[in-house]
C-alpha positions, 0 to 999 in steps of 0.5 A, a space after each residue: 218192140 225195140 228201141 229203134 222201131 219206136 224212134 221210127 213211129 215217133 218220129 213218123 207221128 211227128 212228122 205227120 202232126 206237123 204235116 198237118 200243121 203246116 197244111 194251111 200255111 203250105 195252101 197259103 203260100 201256092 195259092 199266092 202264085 195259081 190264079 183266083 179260077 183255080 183255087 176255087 175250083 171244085 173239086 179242088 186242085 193240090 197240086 198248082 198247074 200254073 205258078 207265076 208272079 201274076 198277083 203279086 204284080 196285081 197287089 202292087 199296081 203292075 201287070 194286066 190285072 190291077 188291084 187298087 190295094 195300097 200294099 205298099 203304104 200297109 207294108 210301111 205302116 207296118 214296119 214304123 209301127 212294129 219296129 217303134 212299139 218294139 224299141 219302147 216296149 223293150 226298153 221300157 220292158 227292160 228297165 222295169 224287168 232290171 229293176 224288179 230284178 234288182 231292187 226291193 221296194 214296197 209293193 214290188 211283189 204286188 205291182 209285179 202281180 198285177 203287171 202279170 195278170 194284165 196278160 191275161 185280160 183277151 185284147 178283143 176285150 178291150 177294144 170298145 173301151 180302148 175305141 172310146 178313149 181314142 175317139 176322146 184323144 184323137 188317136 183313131 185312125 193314127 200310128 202314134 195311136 196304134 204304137 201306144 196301143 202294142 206298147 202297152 201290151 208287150 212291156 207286161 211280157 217283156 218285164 216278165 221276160 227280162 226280169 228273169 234273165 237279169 235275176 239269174 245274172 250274178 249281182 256280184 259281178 256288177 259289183 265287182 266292175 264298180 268296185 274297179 271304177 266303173 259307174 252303176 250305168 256302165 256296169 249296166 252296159 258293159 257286164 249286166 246287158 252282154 251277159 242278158 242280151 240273149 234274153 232281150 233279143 227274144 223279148 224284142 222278137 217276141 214283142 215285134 211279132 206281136 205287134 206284126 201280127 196283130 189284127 183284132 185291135 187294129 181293125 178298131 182304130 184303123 180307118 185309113 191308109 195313114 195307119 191300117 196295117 197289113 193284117 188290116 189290109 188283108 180285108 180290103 180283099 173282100 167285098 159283099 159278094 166276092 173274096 179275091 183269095 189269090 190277091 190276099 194269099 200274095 198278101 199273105 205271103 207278104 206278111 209271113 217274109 220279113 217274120 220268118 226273115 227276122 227268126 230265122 237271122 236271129 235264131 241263135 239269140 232266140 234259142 239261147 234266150 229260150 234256154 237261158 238258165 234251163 241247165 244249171 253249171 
């Protein structure tokens, strides 16, 4: 077999694993736009013979059919929270990764190991103890709640993240823009950040999409249209005896947009921060 007829069958199994994959995405998005009927008819229809906006109308309260969801105050608690919880996590992650970068000091090699192993204990673990304590502080069913919640568990992989891009920063250029007058903060900003920004940016992409994402612990702490978020939401579309498939999959697709928005906008940085460091010069 030559060279060119084994690149063909690679890339036709590649193709075919990620057809595959992105099979239930794909189910997903049309039937975001067929209705409820025809989704579950049987046997099933692939290929939609109707598209329309009719249940994205529905979600949001317009249109004959209404559904009494409140899609837009889920949307709105969903971008407070993941957007704050990002915001603090990268800069806390960021502080502690430089540091660890950085600096030596005693226990620096075990507190770094227990920050790592911290990622690996499930979340759906700690709910009823995370449950308990928020029920004793009067966090349930708040977004200052929820915020602390994915803070917490982003800094771990944002230290681990940024701590890598800022040890393989020269530290002799930091010292050189202190010995030509500036501060150790503005050598900071002005050498050391530009130089990890790329890094950073994967970590803040990371940490947001985690905290969009995330079902498992919300749906403990959540109770109310004050703090559930979309992924929360999305149960609101089941009842005892009946699932409204077309209205979640609008939701869905609600929930994909503004990820896939945000990746595809910041790609550049993404790549760049995933392959930081991957070629030596």
């Amino acid at each position: 077999m030559s060279r060119k007829q084994k690149d063909i069958l690679t890339w036709l199994a590649t193709f075919i694993v990620m057809l595959i994959i992105c099979l239930p995405g794909l189910w997903v998005v049309l039937s975001a736009f067929r209705p409820n009927g025809e989704i579950l008819t049987k046997p099933a229809v692939w290929i939609p013979r109707d598209l329309s906006l009719d249940n994205f109308r529905a979600i949001f309260g317009m249109g004959e059919d209404v559904v009494g969801i409140p899609v837009a105050s889920y949307f709105r608690n969903s971008v407070v929270i993941s957007v704050t919880s990002t915001v603090i996590a990268v800069l806390i992650g960021m502080s502690g990764g430089y540091a660890f970068a950085r600096y030596r000091f005693p226990g620096k090699g075990a507190a770094f190991l227990w920050l790592m192993l911290s990622r690996c204990v499930p979340g759906i673990a700690l709910s009823l103890p995370l449950f308990i304590l928020w029920s004793w502080t009067g966090l349930i069913d708040t977004q200052i709640g929820v915020i602390v919640v994915y803070t917490a568990i982003n800094v771990p992989f944002t230290v681990w993240l940024t701590e890598g891009f800022f040890r393989q920063v020269p530290r002799d250029l930091s010292e050189a823009a202190q010995i030509d007058g500036c501060t150790p903060w503005q050598a900071f900003w002005k050498v050391e950040f530009p130089l990890a920004k790329s890094g950073i940016a994967s970590a803040a992409i990371f940490a947001f999409l985690t905290s969009w994402n995330e079902y498992a612990l919300a749906s403990q702490i959540t109770r109310s249209t004050d703090s559930k978020t979309l992924p929360v939401g999305l149960m609101d579309f089941t009842a005892q005896f009946t699932i409204d498939w077309a209205g979640m999959s609008a939701m869905a697709v609600i929930i994909i947009n503004p990820a896939l928005i945000l990746t595809f906008l910041v790609q550049k940085h993404l790549i760049a921060g995933l392959t930081f460091g991957g070629v030596k010069g």
